[in-house]
C-alpha positions in Angstrom: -26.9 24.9 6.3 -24.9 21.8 5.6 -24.6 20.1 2.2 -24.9 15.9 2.1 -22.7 14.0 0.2 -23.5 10.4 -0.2 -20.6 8.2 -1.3 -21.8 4.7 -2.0 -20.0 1.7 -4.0 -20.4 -1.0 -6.2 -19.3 -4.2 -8.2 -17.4 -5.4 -5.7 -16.2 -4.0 -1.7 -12.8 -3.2 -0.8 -12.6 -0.5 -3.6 -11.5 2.1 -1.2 -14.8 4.2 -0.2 -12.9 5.6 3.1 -10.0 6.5 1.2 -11.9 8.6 -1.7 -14.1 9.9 1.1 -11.0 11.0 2.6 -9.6 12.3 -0.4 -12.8 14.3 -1.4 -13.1 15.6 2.2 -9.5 17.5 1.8 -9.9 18.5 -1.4 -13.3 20.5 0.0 -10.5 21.5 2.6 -8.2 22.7 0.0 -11.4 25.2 -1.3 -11.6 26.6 2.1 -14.2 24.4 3.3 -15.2 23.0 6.9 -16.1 18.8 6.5 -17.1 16.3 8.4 -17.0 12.8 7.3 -19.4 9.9 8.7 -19.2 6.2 8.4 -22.4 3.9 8.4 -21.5 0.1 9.1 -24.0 -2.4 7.9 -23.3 -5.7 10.4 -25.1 -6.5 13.2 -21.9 -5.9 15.9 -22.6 -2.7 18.1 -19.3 -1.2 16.8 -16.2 -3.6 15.7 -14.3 -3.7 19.3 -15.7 -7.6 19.1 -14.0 -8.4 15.8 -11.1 -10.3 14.9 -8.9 -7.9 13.1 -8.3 -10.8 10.6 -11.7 -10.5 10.0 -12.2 -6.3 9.7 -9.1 -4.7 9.7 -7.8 -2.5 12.9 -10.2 -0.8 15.7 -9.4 3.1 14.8 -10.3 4.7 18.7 -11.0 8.2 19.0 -10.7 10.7 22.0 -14.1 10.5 23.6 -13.4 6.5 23.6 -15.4 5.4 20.7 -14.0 1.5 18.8 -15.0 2.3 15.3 -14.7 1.9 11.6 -11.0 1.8 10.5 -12.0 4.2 7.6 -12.6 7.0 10.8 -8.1 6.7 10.3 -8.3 7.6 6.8 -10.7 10.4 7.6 -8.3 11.8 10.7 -5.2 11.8 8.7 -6.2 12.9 5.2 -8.5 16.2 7.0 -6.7 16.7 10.5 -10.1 16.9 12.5 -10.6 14.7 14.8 -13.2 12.2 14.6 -15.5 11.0 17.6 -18.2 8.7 18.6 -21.2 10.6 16.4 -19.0 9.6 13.4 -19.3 6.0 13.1 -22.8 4.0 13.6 -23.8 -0.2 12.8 -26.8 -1.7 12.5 -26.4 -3.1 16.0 -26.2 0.3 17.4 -29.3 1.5 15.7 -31.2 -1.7 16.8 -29.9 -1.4 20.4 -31.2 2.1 20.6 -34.4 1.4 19.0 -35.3 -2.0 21.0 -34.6 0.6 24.2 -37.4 2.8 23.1 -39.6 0.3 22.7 -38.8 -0.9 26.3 -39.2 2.0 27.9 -42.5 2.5 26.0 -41.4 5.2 23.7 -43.1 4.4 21.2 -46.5 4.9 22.9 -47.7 1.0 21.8 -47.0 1.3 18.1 -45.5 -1.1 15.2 -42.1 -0.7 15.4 -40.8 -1.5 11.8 -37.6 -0.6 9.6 -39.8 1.9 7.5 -40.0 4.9 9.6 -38.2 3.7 13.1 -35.0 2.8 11.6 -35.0 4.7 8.6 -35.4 7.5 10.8 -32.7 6.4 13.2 -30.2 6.7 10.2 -31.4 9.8 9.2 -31.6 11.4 12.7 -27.8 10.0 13.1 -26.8 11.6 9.5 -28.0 15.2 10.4 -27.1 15.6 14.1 -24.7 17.9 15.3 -23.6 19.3 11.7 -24.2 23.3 12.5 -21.2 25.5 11.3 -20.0 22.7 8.9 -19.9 23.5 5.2 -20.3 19.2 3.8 -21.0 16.3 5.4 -19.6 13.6 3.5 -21.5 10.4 4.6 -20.2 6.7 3.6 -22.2 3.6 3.5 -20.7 0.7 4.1 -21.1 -2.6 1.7 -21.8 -2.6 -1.6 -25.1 -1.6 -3.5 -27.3 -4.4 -3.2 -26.3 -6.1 -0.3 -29.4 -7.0 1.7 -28.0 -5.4 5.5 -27.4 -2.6 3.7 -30.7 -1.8 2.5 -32.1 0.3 5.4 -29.2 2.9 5.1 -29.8 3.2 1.3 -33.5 4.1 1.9 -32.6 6.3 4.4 -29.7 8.5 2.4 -32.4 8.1 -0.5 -35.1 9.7 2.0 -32.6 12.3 2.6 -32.3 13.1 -1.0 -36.1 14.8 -0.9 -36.1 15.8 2.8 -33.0 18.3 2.4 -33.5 21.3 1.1 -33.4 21.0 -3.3 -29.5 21.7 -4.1 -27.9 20.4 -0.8 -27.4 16.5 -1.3 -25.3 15.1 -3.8 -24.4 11.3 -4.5 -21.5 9.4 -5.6 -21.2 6.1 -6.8 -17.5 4.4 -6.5 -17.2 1.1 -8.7 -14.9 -0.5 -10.7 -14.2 -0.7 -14.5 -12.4 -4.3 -14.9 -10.0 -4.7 -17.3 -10.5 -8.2 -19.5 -7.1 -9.3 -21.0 -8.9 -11.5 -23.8 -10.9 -8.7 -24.7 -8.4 -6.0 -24.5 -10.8 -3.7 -23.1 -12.1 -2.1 -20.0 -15.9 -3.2 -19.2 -19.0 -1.0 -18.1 -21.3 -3.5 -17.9 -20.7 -4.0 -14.1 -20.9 -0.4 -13.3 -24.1 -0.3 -15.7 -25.9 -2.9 -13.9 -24.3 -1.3 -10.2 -25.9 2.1 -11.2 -28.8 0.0 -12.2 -29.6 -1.3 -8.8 -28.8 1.8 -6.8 -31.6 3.3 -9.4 -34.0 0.8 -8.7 -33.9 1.5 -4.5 -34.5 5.3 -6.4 -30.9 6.9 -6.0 -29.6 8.4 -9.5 -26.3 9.1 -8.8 -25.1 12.1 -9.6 -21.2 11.2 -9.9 -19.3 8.0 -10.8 -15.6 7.3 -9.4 -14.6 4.8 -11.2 -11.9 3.2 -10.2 -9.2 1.4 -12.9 -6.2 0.5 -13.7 -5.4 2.3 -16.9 -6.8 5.4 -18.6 -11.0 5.2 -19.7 -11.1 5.7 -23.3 -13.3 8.5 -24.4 -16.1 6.0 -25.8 -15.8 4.2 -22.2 -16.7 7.2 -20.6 -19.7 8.7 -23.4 -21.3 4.9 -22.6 -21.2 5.4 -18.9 -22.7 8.6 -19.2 -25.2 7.8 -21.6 -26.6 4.7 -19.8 -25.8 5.4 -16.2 -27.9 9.0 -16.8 -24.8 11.2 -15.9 -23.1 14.2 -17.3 -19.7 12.8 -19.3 -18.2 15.1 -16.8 -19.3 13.6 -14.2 -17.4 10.2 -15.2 -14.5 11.0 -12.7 -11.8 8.3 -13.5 -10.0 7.5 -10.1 -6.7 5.6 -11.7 -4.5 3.5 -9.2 -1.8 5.7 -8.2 1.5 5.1 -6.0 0.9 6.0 -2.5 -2.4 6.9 -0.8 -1.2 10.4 -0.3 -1.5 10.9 -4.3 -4.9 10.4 -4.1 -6.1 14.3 -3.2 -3.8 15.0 -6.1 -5.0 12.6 -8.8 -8.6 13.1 -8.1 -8.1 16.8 -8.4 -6.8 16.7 -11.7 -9.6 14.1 -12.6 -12.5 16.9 -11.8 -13.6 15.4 -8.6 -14.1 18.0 -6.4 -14.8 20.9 -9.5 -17.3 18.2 -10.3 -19.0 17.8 -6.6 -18.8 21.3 -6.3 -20.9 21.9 -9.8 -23.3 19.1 -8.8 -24.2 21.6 -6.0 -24.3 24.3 -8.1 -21.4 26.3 -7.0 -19.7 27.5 -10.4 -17.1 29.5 -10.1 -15.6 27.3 -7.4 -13.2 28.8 -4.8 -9.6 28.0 -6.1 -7.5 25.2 -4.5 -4.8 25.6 -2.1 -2.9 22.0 -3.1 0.5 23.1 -1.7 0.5 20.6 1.3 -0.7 18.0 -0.5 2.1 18.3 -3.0 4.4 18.9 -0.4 3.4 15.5 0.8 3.5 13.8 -2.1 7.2 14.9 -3.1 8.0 13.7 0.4 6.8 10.0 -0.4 8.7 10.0 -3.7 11.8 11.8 -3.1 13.5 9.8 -0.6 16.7 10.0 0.7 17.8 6.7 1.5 16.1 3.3 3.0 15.3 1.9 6.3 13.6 -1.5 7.4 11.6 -2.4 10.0 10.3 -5.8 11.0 7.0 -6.0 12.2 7.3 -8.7 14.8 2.9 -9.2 15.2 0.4 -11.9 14.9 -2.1 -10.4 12.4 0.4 -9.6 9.8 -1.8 -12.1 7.5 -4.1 -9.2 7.1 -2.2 -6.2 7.1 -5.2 -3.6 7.4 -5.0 -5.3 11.1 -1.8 -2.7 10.9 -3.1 0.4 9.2 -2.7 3.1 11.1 0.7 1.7 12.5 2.1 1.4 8.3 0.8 5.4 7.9 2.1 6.1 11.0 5.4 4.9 10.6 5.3 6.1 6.6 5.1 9.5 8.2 8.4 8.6 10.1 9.8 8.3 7.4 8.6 11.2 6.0 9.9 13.3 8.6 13.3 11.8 8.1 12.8 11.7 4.2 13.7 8.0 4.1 11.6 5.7 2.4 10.5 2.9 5.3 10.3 -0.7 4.2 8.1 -3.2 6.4 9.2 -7.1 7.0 6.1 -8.7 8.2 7.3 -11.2 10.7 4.7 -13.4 12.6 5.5 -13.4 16.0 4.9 -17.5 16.4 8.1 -18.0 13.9 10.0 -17.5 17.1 9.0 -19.7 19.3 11.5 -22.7 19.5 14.0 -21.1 17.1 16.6 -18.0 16.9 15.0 -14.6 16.2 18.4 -13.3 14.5 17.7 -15.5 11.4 14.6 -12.9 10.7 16.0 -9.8 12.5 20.0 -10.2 11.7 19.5 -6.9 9.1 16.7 -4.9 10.3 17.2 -1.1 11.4 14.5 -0.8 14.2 11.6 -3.8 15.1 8.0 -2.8 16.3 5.8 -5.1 18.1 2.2 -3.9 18.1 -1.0 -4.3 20.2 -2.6 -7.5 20.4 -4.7 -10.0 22.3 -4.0 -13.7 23.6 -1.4 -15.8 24.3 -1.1 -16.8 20.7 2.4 -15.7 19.5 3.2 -13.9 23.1 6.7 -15.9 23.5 7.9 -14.7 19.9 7.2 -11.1 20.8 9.6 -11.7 23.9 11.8 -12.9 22.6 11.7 -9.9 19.4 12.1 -7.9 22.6 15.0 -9.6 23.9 16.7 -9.9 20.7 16.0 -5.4 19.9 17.6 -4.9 23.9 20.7 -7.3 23.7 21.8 -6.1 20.1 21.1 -2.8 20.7 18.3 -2.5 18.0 15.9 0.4 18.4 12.8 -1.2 19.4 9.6 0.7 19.5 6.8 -1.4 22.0 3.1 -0.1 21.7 0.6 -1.6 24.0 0.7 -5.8 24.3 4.3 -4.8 22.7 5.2 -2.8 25.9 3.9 -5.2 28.5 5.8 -8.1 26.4 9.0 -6.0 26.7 8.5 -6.0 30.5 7.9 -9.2 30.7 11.1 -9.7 29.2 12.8 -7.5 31.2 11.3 -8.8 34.5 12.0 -12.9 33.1 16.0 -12.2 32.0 16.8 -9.2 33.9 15.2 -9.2 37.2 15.4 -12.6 37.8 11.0 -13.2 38.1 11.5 -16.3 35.7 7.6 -17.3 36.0 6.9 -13.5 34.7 4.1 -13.2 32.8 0.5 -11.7 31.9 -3.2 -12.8 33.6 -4.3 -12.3 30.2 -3.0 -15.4 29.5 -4.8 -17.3 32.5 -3.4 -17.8 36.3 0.3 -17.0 37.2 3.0 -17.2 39.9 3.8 -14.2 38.6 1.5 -11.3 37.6 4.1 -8.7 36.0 0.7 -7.7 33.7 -2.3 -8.2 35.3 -6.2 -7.2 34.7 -6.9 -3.6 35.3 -10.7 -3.2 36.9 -10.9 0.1 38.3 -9.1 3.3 37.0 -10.1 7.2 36.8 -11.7 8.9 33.7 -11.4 12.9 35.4 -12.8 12.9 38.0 -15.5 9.4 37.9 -13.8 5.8 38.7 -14.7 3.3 36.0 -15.0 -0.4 37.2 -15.2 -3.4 35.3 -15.3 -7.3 36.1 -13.5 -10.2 35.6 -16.2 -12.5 33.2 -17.7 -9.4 32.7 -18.8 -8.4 28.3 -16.2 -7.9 26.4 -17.3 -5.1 24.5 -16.5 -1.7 25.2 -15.2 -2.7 28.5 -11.8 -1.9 28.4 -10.0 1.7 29.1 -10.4 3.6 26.1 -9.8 6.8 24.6 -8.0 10.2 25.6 -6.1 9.6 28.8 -3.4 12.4 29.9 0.1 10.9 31.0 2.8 12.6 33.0 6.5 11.7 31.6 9.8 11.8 34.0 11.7 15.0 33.8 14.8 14.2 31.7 13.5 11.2 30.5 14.2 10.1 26.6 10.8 10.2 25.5 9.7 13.9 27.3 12.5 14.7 25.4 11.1 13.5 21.9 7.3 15.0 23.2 9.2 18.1 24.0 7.0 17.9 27.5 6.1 16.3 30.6 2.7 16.2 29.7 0.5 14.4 27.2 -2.9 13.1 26.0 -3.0 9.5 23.7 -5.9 7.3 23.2 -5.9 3.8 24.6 -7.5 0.6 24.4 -6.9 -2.3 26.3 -7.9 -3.7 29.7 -4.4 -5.5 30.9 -2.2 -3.0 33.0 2.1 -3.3 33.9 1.5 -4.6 37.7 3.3 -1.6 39.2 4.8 -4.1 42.1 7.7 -4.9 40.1 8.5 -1.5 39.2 11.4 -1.3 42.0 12.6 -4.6 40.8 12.9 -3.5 36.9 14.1 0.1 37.6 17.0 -1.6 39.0 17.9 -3.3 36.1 17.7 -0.4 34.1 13.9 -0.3 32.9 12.9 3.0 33.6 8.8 3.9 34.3 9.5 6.9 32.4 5.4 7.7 31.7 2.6 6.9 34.3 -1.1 8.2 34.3 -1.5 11.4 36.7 -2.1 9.5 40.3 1.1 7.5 39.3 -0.7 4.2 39.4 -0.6 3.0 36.4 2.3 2.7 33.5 2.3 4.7 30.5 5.9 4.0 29.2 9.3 2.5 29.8 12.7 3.1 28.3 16.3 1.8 28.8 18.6 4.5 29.5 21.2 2.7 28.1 19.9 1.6 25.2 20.1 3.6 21.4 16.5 3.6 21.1 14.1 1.4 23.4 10.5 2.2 24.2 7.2 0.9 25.0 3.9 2.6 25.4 0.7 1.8 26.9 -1.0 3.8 24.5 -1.6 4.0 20.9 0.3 6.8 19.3 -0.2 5.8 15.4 -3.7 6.5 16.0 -3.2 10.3 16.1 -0.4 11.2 13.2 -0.9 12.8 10.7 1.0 13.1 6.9 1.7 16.7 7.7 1.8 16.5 11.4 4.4 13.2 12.2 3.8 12.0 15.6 7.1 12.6 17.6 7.6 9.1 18.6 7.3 7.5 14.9 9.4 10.1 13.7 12.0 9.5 16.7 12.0 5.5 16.2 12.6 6.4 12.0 15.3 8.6 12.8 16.9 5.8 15.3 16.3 3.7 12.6 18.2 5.5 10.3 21.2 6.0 12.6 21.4 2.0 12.7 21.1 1.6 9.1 25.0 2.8 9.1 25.7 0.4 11.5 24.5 -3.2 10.1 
């Protein structure tokens, strides 16, 4: 049978929960242990696909078409198993399923009320589909204390006595601030974070505390002694240089010796930490430098961007470079000379995005990467810009341009409202709800024989996840081709575009899809490594 482990924070958010769940999950990995790692959101949205990523960070999709929690990335990348839509669930969900119940009836006439129905919910969500897996490492959202997050701590602490005795474990992630004046490191916020999560009747059984500089002994007998835990289980989880040193420092911190004892399992298996030092050595041995400019419209909130930085980290990885990011927004374009930002820059990526806000600046990024022979590297809004481009200065369609942005003489991109998931044809509306409306998920794509990029796949055949609901109007393909933008990649009926590339060009391509969301620190996807090692070519040119 599965063991639970609870990972909850406190203090304050944004301490890194996902990652340290991540973390934990690979180090279990490391022991020779099957995970699985669950997210439970708080807010009132039925998943995030609403959101502005200013707001919440990116939408991580998975393969069966699920918008969730951007912490489901962290999860993919540090483990390798693929997440899905039984991994990520929001208080909106869990009202939405119970207010159908009680429509159809289900409920037989009874109160419904958050103590059992929702309660339950979470619980029934926690321990579904969990056979054959060693831990389940289940994070809640929030911080201790906030009042949306209540349900889900009464639920994990239900959990706690419905589980068999020895298979649920919890720990508590806060934060030890360092006071300047004081010259000291202070417990009394994690004192009084441990004191709430008591009160709700969770006793932690393991604190991560995160800091900045080593706990003192004395720091970490007081947390012990008033926080009810073993000294041992006072895991100090330091800042370190790169995400992928986390498995590493919190393994010689005690975490997962720690977990793993809280569980009773003494002697514990012995770590196999190889890849993760391999990885590590990778991030701080590089080679040389590259830069590329992010040319985006989110870049004030660069967790819009997450899985695109690890992505294109792993590029550089691959290539052992060490890969610097200019955050460029896109707007800064419009009415003035891109070269002013771009003159230097080995390779420019323009990511996904929605709205006309900042479109014109990602043209003319686009124009700028194709004229000086910069590799560009297009992914979803930044592949239809690029045809846009191509269609406005190339082809001669000078009133180019998308639907998305209202009517046009024009329609190079327009709204996609029917397509094919296997073998069923999904329709949507114009007007229609906005949430998970548009084509997402695992689609399969065939690539042109000879092409560039079935070169860099090594096949004419692949799967990537998608998410967006404007298509490349396939009536101007003749037109572009001609010009030299070749539909390299189209879905299998050939109907609609997956990717283009210039023949002619060092290193130019746009995709439909989302390729960031699927690489991996040990596994590079082909394309980010590709565009890194283009990069580097060009850094001996400028």
């Amino acid at each position: 049978m599965a063991r639970y482990i609870f990972i909850t924070g406190g203090v304050v958010s944004s301490l890194g929960k996902g990652l340290a769940s991540a973390a934990l999950g690979a180090l279990l990995q490391a022991r020779g242990y099957t995970v699985r790692l669950r997210k439970l959101d708080p807010y009132l949205n039925v998943d995030p696909g609403t959101m502005s990523p200013t707001q919440h960070g990116e939408v991580f999709v998975t393969d069966d078409g699920a918008e969730t929690d951007l912490d489901l990335g962290h999860y993919e990348r540090f483990t390798g198993r693929s997440a899905n839509k039984q991994d990520n669930i929001t208080t909106g969900r869990i009202y939405q399923d119970i207010i159908a119940k009680e429509r159809r009836g289900d409920y037989l006439g009874g109160t419904v009320q958050v103590i059992p129905h929702v309660t339950n919910h979470i619980k029934e969500f926690v321990l579904d589909g969990n056979e054959g897996v060693d831990f389940v490492l289940v994070e809640i959202g929030g911080t201790v204390g906030d009042i949306e997050g209540l349900p889900f701590f009464e639920a994990i602490r239900q959990l706690g006595n419905d589980l068999p005795r020895g298979h649920s474990v919890y720990v508590h992630l806060t934060l030890l601030p360092w006071i300047p004046t004081a010259g000291e490191l202070k417990t009394k916020p994690t004192q009084h974070s441990v004191k709430e999560l008591r009160s709700i009747g969770i006793q932690p059984n393991i604190l991560l505390c995160r800091s900045d500089r080593e706990i003192p002994v004395d720091e970490r007998r007081k947390l012990a002694l008033f926080c009810n835990v073993r000294e041992t289980a006072v895991i100090e989880a330091r800042d370190v240089g790169s995400i992928y040193d986390v498995p590493r420092a919190y393994h010689e911190a005690g975490l997962d010796r720690e977990v793993l004892a809280a569980f009773g399992i003494e002697p514990a298996p012995k770590p196999e930490m190889a890849r993760w030092n391999a990885v590590s050595e990778r991030v701080h041995s590089p080679e040389g430098e590259v830069t590329i400019a992010i040319v985006g419209k989110y870049t004030g909130l660069k967790d819009a961007y997450k899985s695109l930085m690890e992505a294109l980290a792993h590029g550089g990885m691959a290539n052992k470079v060490r890969v610097k990011l200019e955050w460029i927004e896109s707007e800064l374009f419009e009415g003035a000379d891109p070269a002013v930002h771009l003159e230097n820059v080995h390779g420019i990526m323009v990511p996904g995005g929605f709205g006309q806000r900042g479109a014109e600046g990602k043209i003319l990024a686009a124009r700028f990467a194709r004229e000086r022979k910069v590799p560009y590297f297009g992914i979803c809004f930044g592949m239809q810009m690029a045809v846009v481009e191509a269609a406005r200065n190339l082809a001669g369609v000078t009133d180019a341009n998308s639907t998305e942005f209202g009517p046009c003489k024009e329609p190079v991109v327009g709204l996609m409202t029917e397509w094919m998931r296997g073998n069923e044809l999904e329709v949507r509306k114009t007007g229609g709800d906005l949430g998970g409306t548009m084509r997402l998920g695992a689609f399969t794509a065939k690539l042109r024989e000879g092409s560039k990029i079935a070169k860099i796949y090594g096949s004419t055949t692949i799967s990537e996840r998608h998410r967006h609901r404007y298509e490349v109007n396939t009536a101007y393909r003749d037109r572009l081709e001609a010009k030299g933008l070749m539909f390299a990649g189209t879905s299998p009926d050939g109907l609609l575009p997956e990717t283009v590339e210039y023949a002619d060009h060092p290193w130019f391509i746009g995709v439909q899809y989302h390729p960031e969301l699927k690489s991996r620190p040990f596994d590079p996807h082909p394309l980010f490594a590709s565009f890194i090692e283009a990069a580097k070519a060009q850094s001996r040119l400028v």
